[in-house]
C-alpha positions in Angstrom: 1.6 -19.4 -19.9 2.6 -21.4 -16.8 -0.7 -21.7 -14.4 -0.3 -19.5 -11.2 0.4 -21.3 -8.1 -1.5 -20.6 -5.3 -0.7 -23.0 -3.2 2.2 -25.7 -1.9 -0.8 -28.2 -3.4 -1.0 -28.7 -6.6 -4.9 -30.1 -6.3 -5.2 -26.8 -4.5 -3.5 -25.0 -7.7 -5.6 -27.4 -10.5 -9.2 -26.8 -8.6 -8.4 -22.5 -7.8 -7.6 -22.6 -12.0 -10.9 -24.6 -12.6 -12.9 -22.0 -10.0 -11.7 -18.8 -10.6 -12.4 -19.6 -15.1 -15.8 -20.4 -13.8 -16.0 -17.0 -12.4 -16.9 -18.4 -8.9 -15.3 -16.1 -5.7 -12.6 -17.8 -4.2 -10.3 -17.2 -1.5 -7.9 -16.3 -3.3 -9.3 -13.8 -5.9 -11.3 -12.2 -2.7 -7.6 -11.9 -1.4 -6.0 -10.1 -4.0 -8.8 -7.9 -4.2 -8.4 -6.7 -1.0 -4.8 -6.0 -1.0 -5.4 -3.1 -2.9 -7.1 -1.1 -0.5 -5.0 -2.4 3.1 -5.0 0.4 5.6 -1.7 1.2 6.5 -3.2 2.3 10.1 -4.6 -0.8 10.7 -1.7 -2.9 9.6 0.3 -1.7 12.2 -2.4 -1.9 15.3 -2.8 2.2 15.4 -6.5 2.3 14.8 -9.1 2.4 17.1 -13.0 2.2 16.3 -13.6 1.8 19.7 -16.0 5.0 20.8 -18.2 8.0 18.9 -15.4 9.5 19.1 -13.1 7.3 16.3 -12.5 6.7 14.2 -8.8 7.0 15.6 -5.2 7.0 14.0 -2.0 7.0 16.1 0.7 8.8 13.9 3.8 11.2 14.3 1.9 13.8 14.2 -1.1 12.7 16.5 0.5 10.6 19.0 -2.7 9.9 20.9 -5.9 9.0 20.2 -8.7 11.3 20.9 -9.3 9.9 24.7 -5.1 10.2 25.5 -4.4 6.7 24.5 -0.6 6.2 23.2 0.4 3.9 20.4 1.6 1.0 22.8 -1.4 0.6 25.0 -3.7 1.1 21.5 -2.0 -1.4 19.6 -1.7 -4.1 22.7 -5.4 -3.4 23.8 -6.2 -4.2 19.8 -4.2 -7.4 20.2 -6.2 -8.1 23.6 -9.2 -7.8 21.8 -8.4 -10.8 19.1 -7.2 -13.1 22.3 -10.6 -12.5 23.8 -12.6 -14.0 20.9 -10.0 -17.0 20.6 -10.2 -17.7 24.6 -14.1 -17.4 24.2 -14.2 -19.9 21.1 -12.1 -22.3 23.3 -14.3 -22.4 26.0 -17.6 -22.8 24.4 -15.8 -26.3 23.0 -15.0 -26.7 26.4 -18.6 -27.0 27.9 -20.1 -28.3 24.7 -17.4 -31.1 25.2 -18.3 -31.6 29.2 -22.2 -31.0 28.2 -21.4 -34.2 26.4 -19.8 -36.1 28.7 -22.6 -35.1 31.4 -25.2 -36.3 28.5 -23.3 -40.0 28.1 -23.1 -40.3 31.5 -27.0 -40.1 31.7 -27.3 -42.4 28.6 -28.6 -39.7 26.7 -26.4 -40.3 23.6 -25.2 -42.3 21.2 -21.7 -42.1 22.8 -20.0 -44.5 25.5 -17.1 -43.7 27.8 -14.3 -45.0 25.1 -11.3 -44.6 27.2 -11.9 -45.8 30.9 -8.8 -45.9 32.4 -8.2 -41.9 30.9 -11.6 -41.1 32.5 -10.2 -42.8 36.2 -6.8 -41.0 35.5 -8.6 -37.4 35.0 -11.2 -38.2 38.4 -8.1 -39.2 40.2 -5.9 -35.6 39.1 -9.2 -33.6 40.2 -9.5 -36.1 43.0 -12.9 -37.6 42.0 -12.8 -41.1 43.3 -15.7 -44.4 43.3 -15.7 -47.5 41.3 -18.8 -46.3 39.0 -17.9 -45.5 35.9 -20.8 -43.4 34.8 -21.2 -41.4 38.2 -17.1 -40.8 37.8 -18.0 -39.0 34.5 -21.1 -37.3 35.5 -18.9 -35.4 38.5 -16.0 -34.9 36.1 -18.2 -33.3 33.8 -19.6 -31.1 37.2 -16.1 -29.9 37.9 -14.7 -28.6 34.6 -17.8 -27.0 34.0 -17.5 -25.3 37.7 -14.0 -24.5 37.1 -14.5 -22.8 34.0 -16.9 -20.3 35.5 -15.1 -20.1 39.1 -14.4 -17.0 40.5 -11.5 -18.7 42.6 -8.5 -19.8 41.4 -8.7 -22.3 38.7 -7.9 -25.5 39.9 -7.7 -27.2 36.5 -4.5 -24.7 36.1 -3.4 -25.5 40.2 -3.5 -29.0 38.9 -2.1 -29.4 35.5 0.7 -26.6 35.6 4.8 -27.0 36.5 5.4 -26.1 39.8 8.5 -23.6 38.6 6.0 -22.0 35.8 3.2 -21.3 39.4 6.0 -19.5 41.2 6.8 -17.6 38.0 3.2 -16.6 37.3 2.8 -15.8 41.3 5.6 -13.1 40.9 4.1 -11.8 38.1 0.3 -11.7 39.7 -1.1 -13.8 36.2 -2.6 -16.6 38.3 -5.4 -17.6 36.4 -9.3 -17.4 38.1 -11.8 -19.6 35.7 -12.0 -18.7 32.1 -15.1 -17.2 32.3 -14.0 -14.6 35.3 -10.8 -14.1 33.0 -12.8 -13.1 30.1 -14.5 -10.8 32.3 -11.3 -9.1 33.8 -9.9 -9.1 30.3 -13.2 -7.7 28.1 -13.9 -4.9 31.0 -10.4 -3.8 31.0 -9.9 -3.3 27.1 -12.9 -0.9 27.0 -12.4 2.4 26.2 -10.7 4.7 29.2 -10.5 1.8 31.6 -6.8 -0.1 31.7 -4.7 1.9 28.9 -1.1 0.2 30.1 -0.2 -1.9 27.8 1.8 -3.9 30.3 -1.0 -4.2 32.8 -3.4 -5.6 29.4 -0.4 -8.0 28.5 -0.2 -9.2 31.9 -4.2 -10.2 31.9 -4.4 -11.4 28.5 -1.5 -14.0 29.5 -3.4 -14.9 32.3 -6.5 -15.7 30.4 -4.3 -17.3 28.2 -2.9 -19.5 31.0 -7.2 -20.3 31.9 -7.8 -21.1 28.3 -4.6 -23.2 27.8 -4.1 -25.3 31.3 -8.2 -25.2 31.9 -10.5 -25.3 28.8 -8.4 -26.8 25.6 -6.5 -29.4 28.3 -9.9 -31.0 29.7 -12.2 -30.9 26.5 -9.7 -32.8 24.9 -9.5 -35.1 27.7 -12.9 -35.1 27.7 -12.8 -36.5 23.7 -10.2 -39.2 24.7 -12.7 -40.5 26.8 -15.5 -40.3 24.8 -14.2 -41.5 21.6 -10.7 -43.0 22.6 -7.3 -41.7 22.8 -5.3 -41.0 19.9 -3.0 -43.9 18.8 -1.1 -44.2 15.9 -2.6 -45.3 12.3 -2.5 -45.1 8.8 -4.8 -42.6 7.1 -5.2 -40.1 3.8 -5.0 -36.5 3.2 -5.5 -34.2 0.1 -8.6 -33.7 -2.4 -8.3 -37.7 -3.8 -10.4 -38.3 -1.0 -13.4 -37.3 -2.3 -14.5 -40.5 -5.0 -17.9 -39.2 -7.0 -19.3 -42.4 -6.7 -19.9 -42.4 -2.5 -22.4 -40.2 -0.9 -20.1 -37.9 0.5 -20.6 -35.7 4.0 -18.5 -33.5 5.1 -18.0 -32.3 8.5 -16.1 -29.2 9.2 -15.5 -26.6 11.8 -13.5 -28.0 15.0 -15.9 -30.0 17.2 -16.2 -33.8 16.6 -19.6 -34.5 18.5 -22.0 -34.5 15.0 -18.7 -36.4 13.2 -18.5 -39.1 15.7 -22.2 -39.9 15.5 -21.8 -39.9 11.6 -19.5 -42.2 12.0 -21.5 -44.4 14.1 -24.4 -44.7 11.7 -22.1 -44.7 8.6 -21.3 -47.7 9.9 -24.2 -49.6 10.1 -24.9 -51.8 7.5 -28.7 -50.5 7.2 -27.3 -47.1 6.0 -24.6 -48.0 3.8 -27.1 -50.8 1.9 -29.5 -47.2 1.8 -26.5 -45.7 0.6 -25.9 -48.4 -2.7 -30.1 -48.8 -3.1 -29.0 -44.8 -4.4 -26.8 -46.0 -6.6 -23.8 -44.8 -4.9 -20.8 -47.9 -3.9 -21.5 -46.7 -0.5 -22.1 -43.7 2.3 -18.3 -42.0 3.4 -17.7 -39.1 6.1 -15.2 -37.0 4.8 -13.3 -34.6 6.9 -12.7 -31.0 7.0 -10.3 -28.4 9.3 -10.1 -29.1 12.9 -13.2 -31.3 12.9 -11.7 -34.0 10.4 -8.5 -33.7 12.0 -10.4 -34.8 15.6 -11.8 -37.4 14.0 -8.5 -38.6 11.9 -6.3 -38.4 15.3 -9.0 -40.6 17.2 -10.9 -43.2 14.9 -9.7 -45.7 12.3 -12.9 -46.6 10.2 -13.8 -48.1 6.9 -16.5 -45.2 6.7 -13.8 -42.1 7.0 -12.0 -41.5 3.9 -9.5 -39.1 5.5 -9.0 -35.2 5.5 -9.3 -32.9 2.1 -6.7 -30.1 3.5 -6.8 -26.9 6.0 -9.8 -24.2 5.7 -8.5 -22.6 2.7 -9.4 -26.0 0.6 -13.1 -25.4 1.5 -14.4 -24.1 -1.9 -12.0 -25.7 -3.6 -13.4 -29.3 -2.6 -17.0 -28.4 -3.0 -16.5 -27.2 -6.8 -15.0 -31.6 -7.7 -19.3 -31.6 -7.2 -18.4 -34.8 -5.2 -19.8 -33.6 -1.7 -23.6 -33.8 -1.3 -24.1 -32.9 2.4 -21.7 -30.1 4.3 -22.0 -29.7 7.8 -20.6 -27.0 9.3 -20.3 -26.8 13.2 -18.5 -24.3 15.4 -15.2 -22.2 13.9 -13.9 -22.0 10.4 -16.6 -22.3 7.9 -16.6 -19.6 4.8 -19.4 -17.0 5.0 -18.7 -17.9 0.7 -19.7 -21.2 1.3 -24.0 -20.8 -0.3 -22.2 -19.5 -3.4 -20.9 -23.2 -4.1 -24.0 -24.8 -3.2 -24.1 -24.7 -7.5 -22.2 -27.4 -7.2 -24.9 -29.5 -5.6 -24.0 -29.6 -2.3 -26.6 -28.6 0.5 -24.8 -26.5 3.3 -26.3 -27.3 6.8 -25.1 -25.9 10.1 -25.0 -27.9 13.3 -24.1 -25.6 15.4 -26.0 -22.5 17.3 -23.3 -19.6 16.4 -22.4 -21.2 12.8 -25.4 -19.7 10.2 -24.6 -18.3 6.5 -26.8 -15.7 4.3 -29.4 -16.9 2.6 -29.4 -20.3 4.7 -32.1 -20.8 6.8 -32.0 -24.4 7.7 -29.5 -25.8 10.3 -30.1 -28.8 13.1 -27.9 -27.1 16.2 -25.5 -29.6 18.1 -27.4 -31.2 21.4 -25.7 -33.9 22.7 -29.0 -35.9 23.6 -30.4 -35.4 19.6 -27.0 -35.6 18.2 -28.3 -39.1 16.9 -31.1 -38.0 15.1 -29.5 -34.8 13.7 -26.9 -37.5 12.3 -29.6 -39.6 10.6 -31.2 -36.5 9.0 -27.9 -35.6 7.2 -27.4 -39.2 6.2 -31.0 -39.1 4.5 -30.3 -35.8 3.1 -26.9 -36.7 1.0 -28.3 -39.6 0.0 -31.3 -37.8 -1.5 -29.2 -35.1 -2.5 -27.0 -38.1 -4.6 -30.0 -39.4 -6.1 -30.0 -35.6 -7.8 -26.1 -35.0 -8.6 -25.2 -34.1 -12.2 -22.3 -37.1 -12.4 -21.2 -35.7 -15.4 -19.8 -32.9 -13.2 -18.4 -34.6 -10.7 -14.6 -34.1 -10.6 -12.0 -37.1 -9.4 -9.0 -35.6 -8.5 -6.4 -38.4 -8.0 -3.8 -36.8 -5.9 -4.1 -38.4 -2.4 -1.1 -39.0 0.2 -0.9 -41.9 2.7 -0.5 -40.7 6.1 0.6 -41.6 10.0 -1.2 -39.6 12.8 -2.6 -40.2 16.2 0.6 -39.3 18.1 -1.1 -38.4 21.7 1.2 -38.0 24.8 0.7 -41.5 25.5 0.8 -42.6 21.9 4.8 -40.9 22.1 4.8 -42.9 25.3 3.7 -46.1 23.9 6.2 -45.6 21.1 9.2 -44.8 23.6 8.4 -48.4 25.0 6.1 -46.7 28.2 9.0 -43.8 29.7 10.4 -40.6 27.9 14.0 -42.2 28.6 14.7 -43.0 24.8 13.7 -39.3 23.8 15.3 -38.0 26.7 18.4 -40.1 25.8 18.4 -38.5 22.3 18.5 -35.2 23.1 21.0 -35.5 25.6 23.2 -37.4 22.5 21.9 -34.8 20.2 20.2 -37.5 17.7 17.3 -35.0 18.2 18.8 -31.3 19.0 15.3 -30.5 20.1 11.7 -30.4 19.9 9.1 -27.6 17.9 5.8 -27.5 18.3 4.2 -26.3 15.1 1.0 -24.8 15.9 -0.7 -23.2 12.9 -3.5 -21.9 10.5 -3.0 -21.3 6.9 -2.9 -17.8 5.8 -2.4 -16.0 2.1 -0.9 -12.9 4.0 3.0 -14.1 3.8 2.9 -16.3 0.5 1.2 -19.0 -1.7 -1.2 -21.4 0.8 1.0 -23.8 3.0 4.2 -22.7 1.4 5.4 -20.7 4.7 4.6 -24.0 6.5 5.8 -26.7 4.7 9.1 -24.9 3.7 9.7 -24.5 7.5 8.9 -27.9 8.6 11.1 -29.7 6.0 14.2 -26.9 7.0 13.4 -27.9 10.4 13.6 -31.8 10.1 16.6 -31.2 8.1 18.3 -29.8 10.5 17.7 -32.7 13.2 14.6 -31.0 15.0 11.7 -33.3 15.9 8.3 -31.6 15.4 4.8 -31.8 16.9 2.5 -30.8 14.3 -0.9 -29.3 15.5 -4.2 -27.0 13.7 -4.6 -26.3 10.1 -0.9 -26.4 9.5 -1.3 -30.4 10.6 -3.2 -30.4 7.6 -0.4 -28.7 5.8 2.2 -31.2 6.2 -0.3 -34.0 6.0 -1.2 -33.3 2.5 2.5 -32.4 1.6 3.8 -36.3 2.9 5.6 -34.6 5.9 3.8 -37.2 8.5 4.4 -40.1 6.4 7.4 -42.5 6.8 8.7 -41.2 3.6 9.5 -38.0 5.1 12.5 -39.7 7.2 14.8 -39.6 4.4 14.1 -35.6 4.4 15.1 -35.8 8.2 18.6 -34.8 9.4 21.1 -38.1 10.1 20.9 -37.8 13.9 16.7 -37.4 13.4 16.6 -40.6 11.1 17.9 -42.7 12.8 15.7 -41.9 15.9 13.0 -41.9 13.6 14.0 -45.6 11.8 14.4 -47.5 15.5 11.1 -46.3 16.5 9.0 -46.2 13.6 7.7 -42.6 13.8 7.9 -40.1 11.0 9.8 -36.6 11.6 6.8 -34.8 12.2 4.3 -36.3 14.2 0.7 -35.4 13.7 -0.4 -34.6 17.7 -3.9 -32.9 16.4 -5.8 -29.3 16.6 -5.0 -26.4 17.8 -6.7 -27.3 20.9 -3.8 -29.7 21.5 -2.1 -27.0 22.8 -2.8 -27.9 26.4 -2.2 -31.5 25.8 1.0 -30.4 24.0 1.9 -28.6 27.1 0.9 -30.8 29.4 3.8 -33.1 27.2 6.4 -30.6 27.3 5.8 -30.6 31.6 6.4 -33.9 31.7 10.2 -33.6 29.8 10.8 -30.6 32.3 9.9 -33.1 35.0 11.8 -35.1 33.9 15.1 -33.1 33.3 14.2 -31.3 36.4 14.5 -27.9 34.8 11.9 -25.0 34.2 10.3 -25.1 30.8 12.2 -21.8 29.3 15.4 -24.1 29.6 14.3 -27.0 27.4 15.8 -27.1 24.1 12.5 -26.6 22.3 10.2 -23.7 20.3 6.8 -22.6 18.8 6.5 -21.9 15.6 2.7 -20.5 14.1 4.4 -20.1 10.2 1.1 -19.1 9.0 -1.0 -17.8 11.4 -4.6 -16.7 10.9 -7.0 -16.0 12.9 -8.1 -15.2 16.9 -7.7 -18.5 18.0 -4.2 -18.4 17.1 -3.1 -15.2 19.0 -4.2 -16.5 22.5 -2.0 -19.8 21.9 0.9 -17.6 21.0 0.4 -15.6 24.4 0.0 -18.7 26.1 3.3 -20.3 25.0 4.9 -16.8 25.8 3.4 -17.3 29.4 4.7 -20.4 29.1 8.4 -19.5 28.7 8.5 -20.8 24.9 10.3 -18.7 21.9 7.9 -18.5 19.7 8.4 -17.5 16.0 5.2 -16.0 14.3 4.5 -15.0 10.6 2.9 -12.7 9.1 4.2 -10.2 10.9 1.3 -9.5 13.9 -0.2 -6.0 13.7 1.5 -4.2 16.8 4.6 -3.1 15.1 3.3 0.7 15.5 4.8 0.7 18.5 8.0 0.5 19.4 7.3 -0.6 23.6 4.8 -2.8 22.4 7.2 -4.8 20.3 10.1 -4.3 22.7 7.9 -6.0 25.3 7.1 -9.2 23.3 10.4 -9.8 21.4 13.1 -8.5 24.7 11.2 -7.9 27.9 9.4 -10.8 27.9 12.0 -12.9 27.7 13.5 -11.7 31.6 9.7 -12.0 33.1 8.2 -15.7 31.7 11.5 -17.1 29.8 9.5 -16.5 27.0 9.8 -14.0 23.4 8.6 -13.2 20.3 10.5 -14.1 17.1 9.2 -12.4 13.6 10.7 -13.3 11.1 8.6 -13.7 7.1 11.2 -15.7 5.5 10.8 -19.6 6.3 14.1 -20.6 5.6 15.6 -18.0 7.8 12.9 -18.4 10.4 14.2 -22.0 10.6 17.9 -20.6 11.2 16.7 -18.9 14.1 14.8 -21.2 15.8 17.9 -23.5 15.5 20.0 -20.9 16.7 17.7 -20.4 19.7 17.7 -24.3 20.7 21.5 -24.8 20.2 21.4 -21.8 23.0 19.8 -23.4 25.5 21.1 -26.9 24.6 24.4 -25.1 25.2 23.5 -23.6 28.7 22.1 -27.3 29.6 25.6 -28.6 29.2 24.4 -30.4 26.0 27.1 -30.8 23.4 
């Protein structure tokens, strides 16, 4: 009997076989379990839990909730309620990220000011001047923090947003405040009996979205440039033949790169490495998971990194090869499952304040000034923790996949030879009939894991449509040789050829989800370019597999944004019929911006073609 598939992955599909005989809970055996018992209520956004007097379900024959809420404004104030937590995940990055900078600037940390010239570019965009390079961070740090929590308008969003997209927002009265007030606005109106329109709550959550977008992801990463450099291209490696038994191994996962960075730093250092081999191990590696590895695989080339394993999914899956001896989770995406696999001698440590897991007590919380020390403790502890590994178990899984990434804004700029004339050029020629951003999590709902992603991507190349990869699904089509040169010959003629002259693979691997802002900061400067408002540009979203909270408050964003953007699994808001109306074909006359749902990859790929021919059309683009 053929071996189920689980995943696009076949190391993903050889480790969930080893796993699940072992009896060990997995994702995917914990998924199947529960799609036996889905609420059908739920699935479609009519349930509420909200007060005493819930729970309530919106249905034909009760077509309120006990308070008088309808289906639309139930299922939307549900939906507001997921952006929320993503906007509020987002901005604690944020200030962590500026707490940092603040902390360098003092000399508090192991860290330097990397990129110089980004850190004078930012001060000069929030009109910080001086010659000092420490006191320019120290007041950059001051403002983004102050704009986050302003009551005013958010000047990070006055500053970094098309002019056409303000006067569009103006009209519509979503003219973001700071984050925080926006959370505020946002949280108070989705409590019960307070704003049950569901236009009014769409309205707010886009203007948080706009806050979160344009204000916290757009100046923490900015913030990492200049900490820890700005992402260039160079060669690195993906998939589960990373992890070699004989290194001490640590992993860092979750999607902040301050504890990874200073890894880094003392991985390097001969002193630990010759601690490392006194073990008995060939040497000390830092080995990256989700959003955190992917930080650290945009930004720094080292001897020391080994790569990225794969997307959250691959969590368990990577701790069973017994290869890892030191885990440590920060901030987002980290498997409440994870204790179970410390069997397989790993120790799981968190280094952040909200991360903690049952039966865990110990963790060493991120602070930028002990970040150093917190990094040596972990060192110490995987090499101990080596001295101790069974490696007899240890599993050497050979599948590993040579990548390209590091494709920042000015990375594509650098590649274009320093202007966006060459790109600009092939759209015009139709070389490239246009640009998707594929902004993504990895998700079980719609299909094995990464097969909804990876089958989109390689329709989409095909078909001569360049695309910025970005989140877990940058993982995706890092593992499945999609951000390689290799991938080329899967690239449509027009797309090759682009893709030959300048040395760049199909998909370019631009990062985290929190590239969003940079990404949109990108796609401002082609509209500035072509002088048109961004709904005109011949580009799309696509989120093939989204997951999780993060994800819906990008999506709303790039709707605000005036992007078509194609989601899958199909979001839970289909119980109403305005509520979907307003997202897929309202929308579209107020921001530019739609919803496109569509579960079949192939098809979703027709689609978004379809929609980018249309706009390529009414450009005067043959």
């Amino acid at each position: 009997m053929e071996s189920e598939r689980v995943s696009y992955h076949e190391s993903v599909n050889e480790m969930y076989q080893k796993v699940s005989a072992e009896g060990v809970t997995n994702v995917v055996d914990r998924f199947k379990a529960q799609e036996k018992g889905r609420c059908p209520f739920c699935s479609v956004g009519l349930s509420c839990q909200l007060c005493s007097m819930g729970p309530c379900r919106i249905g034909k024959e009760k077509p309120y909730g006990a308070c008088g809420i309808d289906a639309a404004g139930m299922v939307i104030r549900n939906f507001v309620h997921k952006n929320m937590l993503g906007t509020e995940a987002y901005t604690y990055h944020a200030i962590e990220a500026a707490k940092t900078l603040k902390a360098t600037a003092l000399n508090r940390t192991p860290y330097e000011i990397k990129d110089v010239e980004k850190l004078k570019w930012f001060a000069n965009m929030l009109g910080i001047h001086g010659d000092d390079v420490k006191e320019l961070a120290n007041k950059v740090a001051d403002f983004v923090i102050a704009d986050l929590s302003s009551v005013e308008r958010s000047k990070l969003v006055e500053i970094f947003a098309p002019e056409k997209r303000n006067e569009v927002w103006k009209k519509l009265g979503i003219i973001p405040s700071g984050v925080f007030q926006e959370l505020l606005t946002v949280g108070t109106s989705a409590m019960t009996n307070v704003d049950s329109n569901y236009v009014s709550l769409a309205k707010k959550s886009m203007a948080m979205s706009i806050a979160t977008c344009l204000a916290g992801q757009l100046s923490l990463e900015i913030i990492q440039d200049i900490l820890f450099g700005t992402p260039m291209p160079h060669e690195s490696h993906a998939d589960l033949g990373i992890l070699d038994p004989e290194f001490v191994n640590v992993a860092v996962d979750g999607h902040e790169p301050f504890v990874a960075v200073a890894l880094i730093k003392l991985a390097e250092r001969e002193e630990f490495q010759r601690r490392a081999k006194e073990a008995g191990a060939k040497g000390l590696r830092i080995i990256g998971f989700i959003e955190t590895g992917q930080e650290v695989l945009q930004r720094i080339d080292s001897p020391v990194f080994a790569g990225i394993v794969g997307n959250w999914i691959v969590q368990e899956f990577a701790l069973a090869t017994s290869c890892i001896d030191v885990f440590a989770a920060d901030m987002n995406c980290a498997l409440p499952s994870l204790p179970e696999y410390q069997r397989y001698g790993v120790r799981i440590i968190p280094v952040s304040k909200v991360v903690r897991f049952r039966g865990i007590n110990e963790a060493m919380d991120y602070e930028p000034e002990k970040v150093e020390k917190i990094a040596e403790k972990l060192i110490e502890m995987a090499i101990e923790n080596f001295k101790k590994r069974d490696k007899d178990k240890a599993l050497r899984i050979q599948k590993k996949q040579k990548i390209l990434v590091g494709f920042s804004t000015e990375a594509i700029l650098k590649a274009l030879g320093g202007n966006l004339d060459p790109l600009l050029n092939a759209i015009k020629s139709g070389d490239i009939k246009g640009i998707v951003a594929l902004v993504s999590c990895t998700t079980l709902k719609n299909g094995p894991h990464d097969y909804n992603t990876v089958t989109i991507a390689k329709e989409l190349i095909k078909r001569g449509i360049l695309i910025l990869s970005m989140g877990c699904g940058n993982a995706a089509l890092q593992v499945a040789g999609l951000t390689s040169l290799d991938a080329i010959e899967l690239a449509g003629e027009g797309l090759k050829k682009v893709c030959r002259a300048l040395g760049i693979p199909p998909v370019l691997s631009f990062g985290t989800c929190t590239d969003v802002g940079r990404c949109a900061y990108l796609v401002r400067l082609i509209a500035d370019a072509l002088n048109v408002d961004i709904p005109q540009l011949p580009i799309a979203v696509t989120a093939p597999e989204y997951m999780e909270q993060k994800a819906t408050i990008d999506a709303v964003f790039a709707l605000a944004y005036g992007i078509t953007t194609h989601v899958s699994p199909i979001p839970p808001i289909t119980g109403s019929e305005d509520a979907v109306k307003l997202l897929t074909e309202d929308l579209e006359s107020l921001t530019g911006g739609k919803v496109l749902v569509e579960e079949d990859p192939i098809k979703a790929a027709e689609l978004i073609e379809k929609v980018i021919l249309s706009k390529r059309e009414k450009l005067g683009l043959n």
